[in-house]
N, C-alpha and C positions, 0 to 999 in steps of 0.2 A: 663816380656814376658815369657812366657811357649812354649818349642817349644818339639812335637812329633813326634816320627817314629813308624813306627806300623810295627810287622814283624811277621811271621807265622813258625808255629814247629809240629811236628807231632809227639806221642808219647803215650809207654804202661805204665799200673801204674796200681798198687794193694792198694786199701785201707785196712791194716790192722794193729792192733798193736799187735805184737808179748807177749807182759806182759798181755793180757788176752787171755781168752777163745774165740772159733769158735763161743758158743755163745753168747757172749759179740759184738765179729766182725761183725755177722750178723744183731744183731739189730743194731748196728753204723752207718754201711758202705752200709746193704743191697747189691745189686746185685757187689757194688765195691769192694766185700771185695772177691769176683770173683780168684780162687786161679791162675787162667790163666791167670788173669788179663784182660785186657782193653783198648781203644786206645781213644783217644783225636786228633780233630785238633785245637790246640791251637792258637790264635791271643793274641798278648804279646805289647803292646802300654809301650812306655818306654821317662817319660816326663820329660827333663831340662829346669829349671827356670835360668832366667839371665838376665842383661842388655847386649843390645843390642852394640854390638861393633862397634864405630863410620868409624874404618876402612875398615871391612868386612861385617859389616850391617847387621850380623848373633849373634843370642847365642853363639849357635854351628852349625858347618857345619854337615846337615843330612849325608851326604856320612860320617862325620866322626864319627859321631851317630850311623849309622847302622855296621859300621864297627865294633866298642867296645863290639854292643850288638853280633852282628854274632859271633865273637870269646870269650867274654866272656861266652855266653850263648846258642846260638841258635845252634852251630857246636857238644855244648857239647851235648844238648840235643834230638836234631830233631831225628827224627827216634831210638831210644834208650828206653829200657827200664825205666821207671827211680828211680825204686827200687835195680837195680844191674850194670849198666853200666856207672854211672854219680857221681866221686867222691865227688862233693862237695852236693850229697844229701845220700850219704851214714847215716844212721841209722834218717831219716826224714820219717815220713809218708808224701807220696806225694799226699797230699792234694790243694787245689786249693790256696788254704792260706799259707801253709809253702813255694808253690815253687815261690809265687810271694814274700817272704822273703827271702829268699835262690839267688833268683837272683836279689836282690835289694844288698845283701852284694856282689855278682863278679861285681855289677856295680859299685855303689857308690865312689870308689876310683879313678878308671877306667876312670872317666869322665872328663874330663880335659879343660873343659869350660862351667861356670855355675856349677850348683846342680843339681845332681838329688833329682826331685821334687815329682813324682806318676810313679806307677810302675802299670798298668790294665792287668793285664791277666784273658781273656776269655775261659773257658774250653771248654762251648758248646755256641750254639746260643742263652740261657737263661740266662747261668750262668757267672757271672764274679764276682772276688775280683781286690778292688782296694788300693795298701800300698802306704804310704808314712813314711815309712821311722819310726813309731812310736816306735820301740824299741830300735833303733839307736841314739834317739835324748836326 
């Protein structure tokens, strides 16, 4: 059984990599590479796999699902820049791909019924990366 909570972040971010040239950054990142940066409403789907517990009839409890992710992640990040105000992405280019990485590692321990299974974060209405956990395992 896969059970999701889906929870929303709001949030600035520079695509840039400091080890090369402005124009290196420009053809990369294009208008992300924006030295004022940029803002996102992010949607963050955060999925544990498990069997189903014969006493409480749940994986996990979502109230206690959404609470792990609010504090592991959404409190750090919502409204924040997340090039300079967010220590656990300190020297990450926040890309759509590293930050669905980056918050798979403050979850994965964190969960404490079942697995975390898939980690979907949504940047825009087009765009989403979906991890599972692939470098971890």
């Amino acid at each position: 059984m896969i059970v999701t909570a889906r929870l929303t972040f709001s949030a600035a971010h520079r695509l840039h990599n400091p080890k090369h040239d402005a124009e290196w950054n420009r053809r990369t990142y294009d208008k992300c590479d924006n030295p004022a940066g940029h803002g996102h409403n992010y949607f963050l789907q955060v999925s544990v796999k498990g069997r189903i517990d014969p006493e409480t009839g749940m994986v996990i409890d979502l109230k206690r699902l959404k609470d792990i992710v609010n504090e592991r992640v959404i409190d750090r990040v919502d409204h924040r820049n997340l090039n300079t105000d967010v220590d656990f992405l300190h020297g990450i280019i926040p890309t759509a791909e590293n930050l669905a990485r980056a918050f798979w590692h403050q979850l994965a321990k964190a969960i404490d019924r079942g697995e975390l299974h898939e980690i979907v974060l949504q940047e825009t209405e087009k765009n989403s990366v979906a991890y599972h956990g692939e470098d971890e395992r």
